[in-house]
N, C-alpha and C positions, 0 to 999 in steps of 0.2 A: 715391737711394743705390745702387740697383742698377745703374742706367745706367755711375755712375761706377766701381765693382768693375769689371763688363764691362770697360770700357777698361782697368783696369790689369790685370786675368786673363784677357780674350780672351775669345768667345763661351762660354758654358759646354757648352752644347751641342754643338758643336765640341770642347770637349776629352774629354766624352762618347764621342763617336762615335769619336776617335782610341783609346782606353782600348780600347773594344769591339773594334775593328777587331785590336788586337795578341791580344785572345783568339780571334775568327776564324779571324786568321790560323796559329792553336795547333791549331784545329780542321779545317781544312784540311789541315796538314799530316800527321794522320793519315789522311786517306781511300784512298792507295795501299795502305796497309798493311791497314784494314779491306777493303780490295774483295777483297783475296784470303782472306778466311776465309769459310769454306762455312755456310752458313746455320744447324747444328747449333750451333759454334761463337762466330758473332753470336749468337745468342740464349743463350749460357750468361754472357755478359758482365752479364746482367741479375742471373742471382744472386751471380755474382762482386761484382758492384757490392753487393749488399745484404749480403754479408760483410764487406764494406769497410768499410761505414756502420755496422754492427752493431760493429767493429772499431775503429772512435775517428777514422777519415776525416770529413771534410764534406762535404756536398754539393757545397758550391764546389769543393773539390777533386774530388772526380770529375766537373764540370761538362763539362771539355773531350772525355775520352774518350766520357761517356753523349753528349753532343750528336755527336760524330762514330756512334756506333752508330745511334741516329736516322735521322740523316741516311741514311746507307746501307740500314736497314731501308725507308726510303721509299722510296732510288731502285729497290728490288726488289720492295716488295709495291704500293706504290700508283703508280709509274713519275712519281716526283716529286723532282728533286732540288734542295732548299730552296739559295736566292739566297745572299748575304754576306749582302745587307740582313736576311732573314728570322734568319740565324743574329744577327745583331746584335740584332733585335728579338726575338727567344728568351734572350740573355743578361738584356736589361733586364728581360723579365717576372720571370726567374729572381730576379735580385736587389729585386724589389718595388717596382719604378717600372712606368709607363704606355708602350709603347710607341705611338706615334703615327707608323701605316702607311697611306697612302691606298690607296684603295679598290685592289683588282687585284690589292695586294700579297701578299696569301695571309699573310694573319694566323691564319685557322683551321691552315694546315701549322705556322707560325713556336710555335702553341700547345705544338705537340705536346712539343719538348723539354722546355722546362719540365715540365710533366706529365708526362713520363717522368721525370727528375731526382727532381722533389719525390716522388715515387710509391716512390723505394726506398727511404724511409723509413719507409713503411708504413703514415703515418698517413693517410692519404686528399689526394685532391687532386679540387676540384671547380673544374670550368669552366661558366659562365653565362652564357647565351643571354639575347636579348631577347625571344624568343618558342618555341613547341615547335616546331617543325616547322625550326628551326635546331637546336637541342638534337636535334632525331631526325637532324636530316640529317648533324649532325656527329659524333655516336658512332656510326651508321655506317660511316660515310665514315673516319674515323679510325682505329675502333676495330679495324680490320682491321692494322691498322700494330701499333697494342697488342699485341694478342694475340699477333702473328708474336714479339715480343721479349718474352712471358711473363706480362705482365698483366693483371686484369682490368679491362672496363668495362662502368658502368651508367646504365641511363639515368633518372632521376627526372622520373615526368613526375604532372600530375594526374589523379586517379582510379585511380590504384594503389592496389594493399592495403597496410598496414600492414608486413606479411610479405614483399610485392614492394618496399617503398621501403627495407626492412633490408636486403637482400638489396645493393641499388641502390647505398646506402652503406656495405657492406662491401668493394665496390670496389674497387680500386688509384688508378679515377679516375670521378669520377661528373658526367654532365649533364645540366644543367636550367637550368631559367629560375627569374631571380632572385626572382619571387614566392614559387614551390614551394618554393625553400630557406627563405624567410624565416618562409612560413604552417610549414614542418616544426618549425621552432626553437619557435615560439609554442605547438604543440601539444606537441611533449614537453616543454612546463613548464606544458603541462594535466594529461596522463596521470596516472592512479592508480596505477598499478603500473610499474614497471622495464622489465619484459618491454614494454609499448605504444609504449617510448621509439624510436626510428625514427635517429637521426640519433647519428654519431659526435662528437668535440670538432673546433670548427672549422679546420683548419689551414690551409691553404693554396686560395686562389681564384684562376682565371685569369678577368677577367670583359671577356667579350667586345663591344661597343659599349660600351665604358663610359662616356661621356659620357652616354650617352642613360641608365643605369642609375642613376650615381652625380650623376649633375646633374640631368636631366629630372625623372625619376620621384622625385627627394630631398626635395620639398617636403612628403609629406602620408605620413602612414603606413602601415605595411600590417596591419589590423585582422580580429582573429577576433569574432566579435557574435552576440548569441544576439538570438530576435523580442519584442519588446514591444509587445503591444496600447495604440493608439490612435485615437481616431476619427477616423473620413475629414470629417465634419462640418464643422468648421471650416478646414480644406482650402479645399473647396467655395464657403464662401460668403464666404474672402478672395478667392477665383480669380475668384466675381461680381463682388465689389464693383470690384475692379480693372479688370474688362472697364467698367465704367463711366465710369472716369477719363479726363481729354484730357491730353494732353502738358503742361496747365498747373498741375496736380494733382501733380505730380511733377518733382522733379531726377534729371540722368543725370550721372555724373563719367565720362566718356569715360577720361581716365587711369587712376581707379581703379576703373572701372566701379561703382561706387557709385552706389546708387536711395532717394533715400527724397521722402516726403511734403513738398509743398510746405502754407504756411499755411492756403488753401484745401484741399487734399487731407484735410490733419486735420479740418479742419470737416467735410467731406464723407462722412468716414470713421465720425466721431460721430453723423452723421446717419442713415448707413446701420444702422449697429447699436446704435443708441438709447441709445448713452453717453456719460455728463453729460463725462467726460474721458478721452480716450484713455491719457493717461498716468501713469492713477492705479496704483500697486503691480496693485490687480487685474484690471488687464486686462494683463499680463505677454505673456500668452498667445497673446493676440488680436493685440497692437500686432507681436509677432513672425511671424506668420501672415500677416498684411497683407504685412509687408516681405518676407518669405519669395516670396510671391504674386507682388508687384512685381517683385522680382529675377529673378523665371520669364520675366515678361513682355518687360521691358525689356535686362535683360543677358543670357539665355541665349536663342541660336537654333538652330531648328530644323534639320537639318541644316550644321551649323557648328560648336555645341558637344556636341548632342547628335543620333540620331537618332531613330526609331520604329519598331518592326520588331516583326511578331506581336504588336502591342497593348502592349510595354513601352518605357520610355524607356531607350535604351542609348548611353551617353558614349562621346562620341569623343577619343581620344588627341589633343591638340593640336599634340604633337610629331610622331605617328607617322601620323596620321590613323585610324588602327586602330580598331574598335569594341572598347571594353571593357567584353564580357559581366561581370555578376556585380559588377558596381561602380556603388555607390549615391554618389550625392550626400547629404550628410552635414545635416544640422541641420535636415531638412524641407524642404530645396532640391527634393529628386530627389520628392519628395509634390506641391508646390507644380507642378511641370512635369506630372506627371500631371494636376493638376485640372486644370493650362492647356490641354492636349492631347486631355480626355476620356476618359480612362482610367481604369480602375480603381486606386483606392488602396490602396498596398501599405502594408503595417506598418513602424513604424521598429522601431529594434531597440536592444541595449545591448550597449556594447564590454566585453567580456570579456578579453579579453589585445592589446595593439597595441606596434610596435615601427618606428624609420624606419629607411628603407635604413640610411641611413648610421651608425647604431649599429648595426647588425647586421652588417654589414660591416667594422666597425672591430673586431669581436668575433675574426675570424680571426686565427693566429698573424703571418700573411703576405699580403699583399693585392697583385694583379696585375690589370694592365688592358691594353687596346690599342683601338685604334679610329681611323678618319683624320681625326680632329677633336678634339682634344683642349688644344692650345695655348694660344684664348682662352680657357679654364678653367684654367692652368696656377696662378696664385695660389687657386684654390679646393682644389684637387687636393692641393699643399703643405698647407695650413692645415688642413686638415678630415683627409683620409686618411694625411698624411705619406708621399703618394708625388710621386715627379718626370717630367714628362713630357719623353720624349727622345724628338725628331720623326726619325726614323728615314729616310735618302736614298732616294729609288726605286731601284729596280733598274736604270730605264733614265729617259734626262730629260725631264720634262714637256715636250709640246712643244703643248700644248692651248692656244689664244687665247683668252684672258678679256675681253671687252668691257667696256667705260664703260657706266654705267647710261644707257637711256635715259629721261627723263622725260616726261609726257602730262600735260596740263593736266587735262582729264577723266578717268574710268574708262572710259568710252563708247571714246573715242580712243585709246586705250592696246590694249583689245583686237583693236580692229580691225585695230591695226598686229600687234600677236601674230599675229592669224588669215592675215593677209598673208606676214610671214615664214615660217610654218611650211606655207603653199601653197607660197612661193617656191621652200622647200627639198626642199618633197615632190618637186618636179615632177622634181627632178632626182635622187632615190630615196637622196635624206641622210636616213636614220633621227633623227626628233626626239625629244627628253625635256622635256614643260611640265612643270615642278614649280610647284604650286599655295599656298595657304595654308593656303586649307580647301576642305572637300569642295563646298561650293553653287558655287566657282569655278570646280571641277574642272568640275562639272556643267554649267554656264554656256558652259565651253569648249567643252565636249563638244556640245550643243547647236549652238553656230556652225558646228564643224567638218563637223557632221551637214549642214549647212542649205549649207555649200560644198563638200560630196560628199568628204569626207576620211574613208576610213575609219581607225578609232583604233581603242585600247584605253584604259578607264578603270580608273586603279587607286586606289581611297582606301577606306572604310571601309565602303564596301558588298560590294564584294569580294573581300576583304585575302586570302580563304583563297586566291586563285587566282593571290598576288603571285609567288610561286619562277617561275610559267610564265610569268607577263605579261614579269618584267623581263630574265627568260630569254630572250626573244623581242623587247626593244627593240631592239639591235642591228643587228635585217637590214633587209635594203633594204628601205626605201621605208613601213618602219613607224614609226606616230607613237603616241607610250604618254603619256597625261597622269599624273601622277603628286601626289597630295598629302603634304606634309612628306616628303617621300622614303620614303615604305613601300617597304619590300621590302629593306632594308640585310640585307648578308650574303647578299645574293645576285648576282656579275660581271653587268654588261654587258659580252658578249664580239661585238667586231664582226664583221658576215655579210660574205661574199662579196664583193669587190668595192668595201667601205663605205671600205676607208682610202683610196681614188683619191677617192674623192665629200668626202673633211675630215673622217671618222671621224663620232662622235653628235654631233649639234646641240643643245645644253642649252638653253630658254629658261624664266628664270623669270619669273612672272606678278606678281612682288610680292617684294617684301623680305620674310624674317619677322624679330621681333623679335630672334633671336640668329643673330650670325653663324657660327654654328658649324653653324646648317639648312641655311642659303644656301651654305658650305663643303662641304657634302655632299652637297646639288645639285649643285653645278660638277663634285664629283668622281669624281660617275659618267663623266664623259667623258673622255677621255684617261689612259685607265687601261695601263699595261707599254709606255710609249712609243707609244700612238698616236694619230694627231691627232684635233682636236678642237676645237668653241668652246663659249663660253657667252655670253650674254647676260642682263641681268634688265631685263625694264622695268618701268615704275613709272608714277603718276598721284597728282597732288597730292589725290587724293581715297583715296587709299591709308591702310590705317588706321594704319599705323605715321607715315606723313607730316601724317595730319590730328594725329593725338596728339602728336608732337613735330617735326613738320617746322617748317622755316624760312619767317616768315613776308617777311623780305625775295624771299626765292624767290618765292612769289608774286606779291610787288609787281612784282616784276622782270617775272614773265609778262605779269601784266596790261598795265604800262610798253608793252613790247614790240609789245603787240596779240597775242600767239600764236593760233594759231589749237590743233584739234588733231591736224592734220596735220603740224606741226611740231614737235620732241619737241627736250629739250634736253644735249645731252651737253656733263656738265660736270664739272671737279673737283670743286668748291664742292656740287655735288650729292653726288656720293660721298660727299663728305666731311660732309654732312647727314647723309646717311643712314647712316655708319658713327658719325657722334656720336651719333644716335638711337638706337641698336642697344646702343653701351656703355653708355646711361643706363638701358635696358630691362634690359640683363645685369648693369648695378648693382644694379640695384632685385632683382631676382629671387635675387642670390646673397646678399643684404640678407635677403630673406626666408627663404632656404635658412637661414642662421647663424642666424638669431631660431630655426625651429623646431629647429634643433640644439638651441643652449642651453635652451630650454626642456623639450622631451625627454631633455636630457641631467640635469635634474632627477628624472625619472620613470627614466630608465636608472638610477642608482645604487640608487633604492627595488626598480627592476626584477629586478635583482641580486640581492640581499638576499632576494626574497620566494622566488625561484626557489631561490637554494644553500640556504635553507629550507626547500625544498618536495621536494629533492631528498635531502637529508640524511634525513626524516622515511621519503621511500619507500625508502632504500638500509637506514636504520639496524634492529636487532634489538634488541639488548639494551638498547643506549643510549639507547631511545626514551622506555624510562622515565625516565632520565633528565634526557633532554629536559624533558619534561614536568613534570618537577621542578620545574626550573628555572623556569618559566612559572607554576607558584604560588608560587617563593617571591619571583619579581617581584611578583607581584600580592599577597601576604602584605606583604611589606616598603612597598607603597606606600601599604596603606590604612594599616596600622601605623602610620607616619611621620605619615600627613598628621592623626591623632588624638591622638598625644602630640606636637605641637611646644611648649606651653606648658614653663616650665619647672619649673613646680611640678606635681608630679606628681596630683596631691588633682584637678588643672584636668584632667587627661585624658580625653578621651571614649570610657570604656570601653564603653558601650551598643554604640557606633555598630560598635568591633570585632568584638565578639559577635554584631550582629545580621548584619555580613557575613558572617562566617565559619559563623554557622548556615544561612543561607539560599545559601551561594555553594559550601563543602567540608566541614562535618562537620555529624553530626545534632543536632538539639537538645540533646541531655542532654550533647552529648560538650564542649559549652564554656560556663563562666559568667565574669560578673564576677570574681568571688573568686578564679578560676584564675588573671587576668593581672594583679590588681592586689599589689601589692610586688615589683615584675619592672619590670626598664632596658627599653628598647625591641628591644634584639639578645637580651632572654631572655622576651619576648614572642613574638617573630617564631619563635626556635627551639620554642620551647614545645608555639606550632600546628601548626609546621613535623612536629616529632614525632606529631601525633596524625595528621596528614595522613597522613603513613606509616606509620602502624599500621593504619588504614580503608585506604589504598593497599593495602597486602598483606593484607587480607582481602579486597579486592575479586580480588584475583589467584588467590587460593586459591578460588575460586567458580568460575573458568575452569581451562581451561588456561593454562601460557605464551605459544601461539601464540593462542590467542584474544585474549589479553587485549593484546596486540603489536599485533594488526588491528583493537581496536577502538580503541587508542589512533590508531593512523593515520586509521582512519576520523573518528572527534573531529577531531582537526589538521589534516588534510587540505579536510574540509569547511567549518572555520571559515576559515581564511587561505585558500580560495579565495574564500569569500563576501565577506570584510572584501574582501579587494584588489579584487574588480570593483566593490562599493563607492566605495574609495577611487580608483581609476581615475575613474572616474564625476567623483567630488568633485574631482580631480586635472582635469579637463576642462572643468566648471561653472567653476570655479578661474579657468583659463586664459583661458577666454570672457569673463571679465568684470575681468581684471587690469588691462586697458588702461584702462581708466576712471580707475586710481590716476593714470597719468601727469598728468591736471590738476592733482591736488596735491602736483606735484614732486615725485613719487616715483619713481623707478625700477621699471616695473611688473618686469621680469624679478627684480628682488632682491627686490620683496615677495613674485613668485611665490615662489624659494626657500625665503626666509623661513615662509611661508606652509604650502609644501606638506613642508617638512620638521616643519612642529609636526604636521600634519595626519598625515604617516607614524608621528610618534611615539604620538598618540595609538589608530592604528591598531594598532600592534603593541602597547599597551595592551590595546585593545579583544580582539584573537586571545589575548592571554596568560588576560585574564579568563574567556572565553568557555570558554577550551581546561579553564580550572582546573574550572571550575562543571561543564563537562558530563562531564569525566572521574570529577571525584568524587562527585556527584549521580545522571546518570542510569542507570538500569538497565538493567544488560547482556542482551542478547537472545542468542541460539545464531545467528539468522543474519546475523551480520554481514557486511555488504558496504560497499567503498567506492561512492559515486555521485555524479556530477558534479553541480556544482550549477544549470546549463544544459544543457539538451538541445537537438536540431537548431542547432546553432548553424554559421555560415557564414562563410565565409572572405571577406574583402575587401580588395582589393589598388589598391595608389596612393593610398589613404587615404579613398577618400569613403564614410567609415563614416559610420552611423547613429550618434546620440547618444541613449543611455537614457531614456526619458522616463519611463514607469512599472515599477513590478516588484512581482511578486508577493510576498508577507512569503513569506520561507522556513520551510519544515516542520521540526521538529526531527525528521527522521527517528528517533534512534536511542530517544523514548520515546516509541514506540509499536509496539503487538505487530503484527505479520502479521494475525492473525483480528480486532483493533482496529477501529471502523467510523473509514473516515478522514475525517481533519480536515476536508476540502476540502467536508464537505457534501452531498456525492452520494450518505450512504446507502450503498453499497459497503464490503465489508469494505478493509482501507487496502493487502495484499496484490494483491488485483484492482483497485487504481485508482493512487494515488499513489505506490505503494508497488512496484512492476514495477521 
């Protein structure tokens, strides 16, 4: 369908560009006019613009003038004066689509307008990095432009104080990387108090590589988790029994990398640990330990998906190569790798608050991207964010040569031939770029080139902090930089001396990865502002994207042939493999991006709710009693109900009201039989409802106003946080085990719905009950304090949280005195122990 519009409306993208182009051209024609106003001047346009917009203007409309002042403040404070292309790709941010600028093009300058625009509105404008040390380098480097034309910037980085990240988002325009915004949002819908809250309402994001943000990183969420004791025990002696197994004990699904026990292996596994049946209900534990184990062994490697460094297991980025401190593997994964490694075993822990990119991102008024890869993502980017990407012209025309794959029957053969070209080219002092897959390759290379006296630089997840200087330095003569998944984006290869006579940087990549859009970003370090340049990828049928869906006539054909592996095969048919390979991988993966949407997007709507609940409680004053009201005559009205449905009234089960209503909100004597019976059900419910409020305003009158204010928060506060990591929990267990429904024709995602909307409702049962009981029940103390109901809890980003496995019963803080000996058993007054 879209093919056919195309033909009858012309490329749309093209008529894009042509649109853009006539506002450009708006913005050009003031720059005579701006170049002669004296700097004093230029910079008063800034609040003139914010009288404008205070004055009933648009943005849009003052679009052309603020991007002409820009422009000009650049070409005098930072000696920069932005392209047509740049100001093209500045309007598209503006208006909330993705510009799609290759490498070179200067998309951090092209940011700046937008950000200036959006910023006289006052509501904040935040731009997002992939990492800090781009977030530092860019509101530096920028912010110097800012400031000259009046505004503030901040930079939000980790390990700020509370007071430093307000400050940060008070702003005009604030940067950081997309974890630290997301971990902020999660925490102030922890906070106790107002004042702790950090972050303003979301408005406007410029987010910078955003493929790698809103696609890469989109599959798993970014979770806050508090530690829960586990024993390392059972760890251990899956991690044995495993070391005992032969490859015949076990299946591998290469595709879906999936491990589990062959017939034999179950036997062997009942044997090990003296149980009559592995898959009885109780060995739950066990059977999942085991698989956990396997999965360590067989599908995760050691430097490849993860690494080892100062005794802990730390994940590597598959996209980025990057080590990603501080990020666990989630359901006893990242435990299982330690026992296989011999490490110590670390605690799992329980998700407390978790949210994915892409709803927290969807949460802004306006959302902006840019990055030089964004195309074959172009129907995700529609669908998911409702933005459009407008691939944006160079400056100057590619004139970079893209080689034909070539193929190698072997892996052996493939390198050799790598090792050969990238002599061939050293010799003649053409600076090389090997983009790798993963790091043991890089390493691997690294190796060969050692052993054929090529001195190199390795860049991948051992080094990452030292990327800005490495890829700074690929460039010059006669340097060769091995590179895995292209680390280091956001930072030019600018060519040395002499390089454009020699054919500019040589790209060679070692391997296909499974999205084209990695392999696009290899190529496109090369021939960056018009200059030359080639690429190449070679490839070996022993390649893992080729073993898992390569062609197997291809093969026959080599074998046919005789090839040896000195003879490599450049072909269409090949290409044309391995880009059908590539969309089947990009299918499946953006298959899975949509499944954890919609399934979080279950949990976002609950998400909602709990938080403008949790928010209301800490902003509100008077009306809190009110609240609260509200929340017993829920819980009033539903036991009510559920004991007069008969219709004969004589049938009603008065005990059952009386005995809740003694034991849950008023004292014994204050309600009997005799009080509800000759009463309808609405002059029952009012009846209680009244004496509620007579013990309500005696308990008030015992406090002050303000007391009795903060104990009610403290009550609400502490129940709806505890139910919801709860129900988060249950919300997770849930999810983990939905897929089993599909065998009985059911729709797992509509049962999850289904499912986890009873499960909310009975949750906010459960808070209303809770909040009634201990408002009216327990006894009020002098020092009230709110307290979280997790301590040391830690932040985890890209989602490989911990899953809950145990938790302590929680303490009713609020009845028990200070001088109290505490519950917990230790003998300790409850002041000096639990009670801090």
């Amino acid at each position: 369908m879209a093919g056919i519009l195309q033909k009858i409306f012309g490329d749309g993208n093209q008529r894009q560009l042509k649109r853009l182009q006539k506002i450009v051209d708006n913005i050009e024609a003031l720059e005579s006019e701006y170049e002669k106003l004296p700097d004093q001047e230029l910079q008063n346009k800034t609040e003139e613009f914010k009288t404008r917009y205070e004055d009933g203007e648009s943005l849009d409309d003052l679009l052309v003038e603020a991007y002409a002042v820009v422009r000009e403040g650049s070409k005098r404070v930072l000696g920069m004066r932005p392209f047509q292309t740049q100001l093209m790709g500045a309007i598209a941010l503006h208006e909330g689509n993705i510009a799609e600028m290759k490498t070179g093009e200067g998309k951090t300058l092209a940011s700046t307008m937008p950000a200036y625009l959006n910023a006289i509105s006052g509501k904040g404008v935040h731009i997002i990095t992939v990492n800090d040390y781009l977030a530092s380098r860019d509101a530096k480097e920028m912010g110097v432009l800012y400031e000259f034309l009046g505004l503030t910037v901040g930079l939000n980085g980790n390990g700020l104080s509370k007071e430093e990240k307000r400050e940060a988002y008070q702003c005009d325009i604030t940067y950081g990387t997309n974890n630290e915004f997301g971990f902020d949002y999660l925490r102030d819908n922890m906070v106790l108090y107002k004042e702790q809250m950090v972050q303003r309402s979301l408005n406007f994001a410029i987010i910078d590589e955003v493929d790698s943000i809103l696609i890469d990183e989109a599959r798993t969420p970014l979770i806050i988790s508090g530690s829960a004791k586990k024993s390392a025990n059972l760890y251990q002696q899956a991690n044995a029994f495993v070391n005992t197994l032969s490859k015949d004990d076990y299946s591998y699904d290469e595709k879906t990398k999936g491990v589990q026990l062959t017939e034999e292996g179950i036997n062997k596994a009942e044997r090990y640990f003296a149980v009559e049946n592995l898959f009885d209900l109780k060995h739950v534990s066990l059977t999942h330990h085991i698989n956990q184990a396997l999965k360590a062994h067989v599908s995760m490697h050691r430097d490849d998906d993860y690494v080892v460094e100062d005794g802990e297991v730390i994940i590597v980025d598959q996209f980025t190569g990057r080590l990603m401190k501080g990020r666990r593997y989630s359901d006893g994964l990242h435990q299982a790798i330690e026992a296989k490694e011999g490490l110590q075993i670390q605690n799992e822990s329980m998700t407390l608050a978790s949210i994915t990119f892409q709803n927290f991102f969807r949460m802004y008024n306006k959302l902006a991207g840019m990055t030089g890869t964004a195309k074959t993502e172009e129907e995700e980017f529609r669908n998911i964010y409702n933005m459009d990407v407008i691939a944006i012209p160079t400056n100057k025309p590619v004139i970079r040569e893209d080689k034909p794959d070539l193929i190698y029957k072997t892996m052996e053969g493939k390198f050799k031939a790598v090792i050969e070209e990238i002599k061939r080219r050293h010799e003649t002092g053409q600076p090389v770029l090997v983009g790798t897959v993963a790091v043991e390759t890089s390493e691997l290379i690294s190796k060969m080139l050692k052993r054929a006296g090529i001195k190199h630089e390795v860049l991948n997840a051992k080094n990452h902090f030292r990327e800005a200087e490495i890829i700074e330095n690929a460039g010059q003569r006669g340097s060769v930089t091995i590179a895995t998944n292209m680390a280091g984006r956001g930072t030019d290869i600018k060519l040395g001396e002499g390089v454009v006579e020699l054919g500019g940087l040589a790209v060679i990549g070692t391997e296909r990865h499974e999205s084209r859009r990695i392999d696009n970003q290899l190529r496109g370090r090369s021939g960056r502002q018009g200059d030359p340049g080639v690429s190449q990828f070679y490839l070996s049928m022993e390649d893992e994207l080729m073993r898992r869906f390569g062609s197997d006539n291809l093969r026959s054909m080599m074998d046919r042939l005789g090839m040896d592996d000195s003879q490599p095969i450049e072909s269409k048919m090949v290409s044309r493999a391995v880009e059908s390979a590539q969309k089947r991988v990009e299918g499946n993966n953006f298959d899975a991006r949509k499944t954890v949407l919609a399934y979080d997007d279950v949990l976002r709507e609950q998400r909602e709710i709990i938080y403008k609940q949790r928010f209301e409680v800490i902003e509100a004053d008077d009306e809190l009693r009110e609240i609260v009201e509200n929340m017993i005559l829920s819980t009033v009205e539903r036991v009510v109900t559920a004991h007069t449905q008969d219709d004969d009234e004589d049938n009603w089960d008065y005990p059952s009201i009386v005995e809740f209503v003694q034991g849950n909100l008023l004292n014994a004597d204050q309600v009997t039989e005799d009080d509800l019976k000759g009463k309808d059900q609405e002059e029952i419910i009012e009846w209680i409802m009244d004496k509620v409020k007579a013990r309500y305003d005696e308990k008030e009158q015992e406090l002050t106003k303000e007391q009795m204010r903060e104990f009610e928060k403290v009550i609400v506060l502490r129940t709806v946080d505890t139910k919801w990591m709860d129900h988060i929990d249950q919300m997770d267990q849930l999810r983990q085990g939905i897929h089993l429904r599909a065998y009985g024709q059911n729709d797992p995602l509509r049962e999850y719905q289904l499912e986890g909307f009873a499960m909310f409702e009975e949750m906010i049962k459960s808070i209303e009950e809770e909040v009634s009981k201990y408002i009216m029940k327990a006894e009020i103390r002098d020092n009230l304090q709110r307290q979280e109901v997790v301590k040391n809890t830690q932040a985890i980003s890209g989602g490989q949280e911990e899953k809950k496995k145990t938790r302590k019963p929680f303490v009713k803080k609020q009845d028990i005195g200070r001088n109290d000996p505490c519950p917990c058993g230790s003998g300790k007054k409850y002041k000096n122990c639990h009670g801090r």
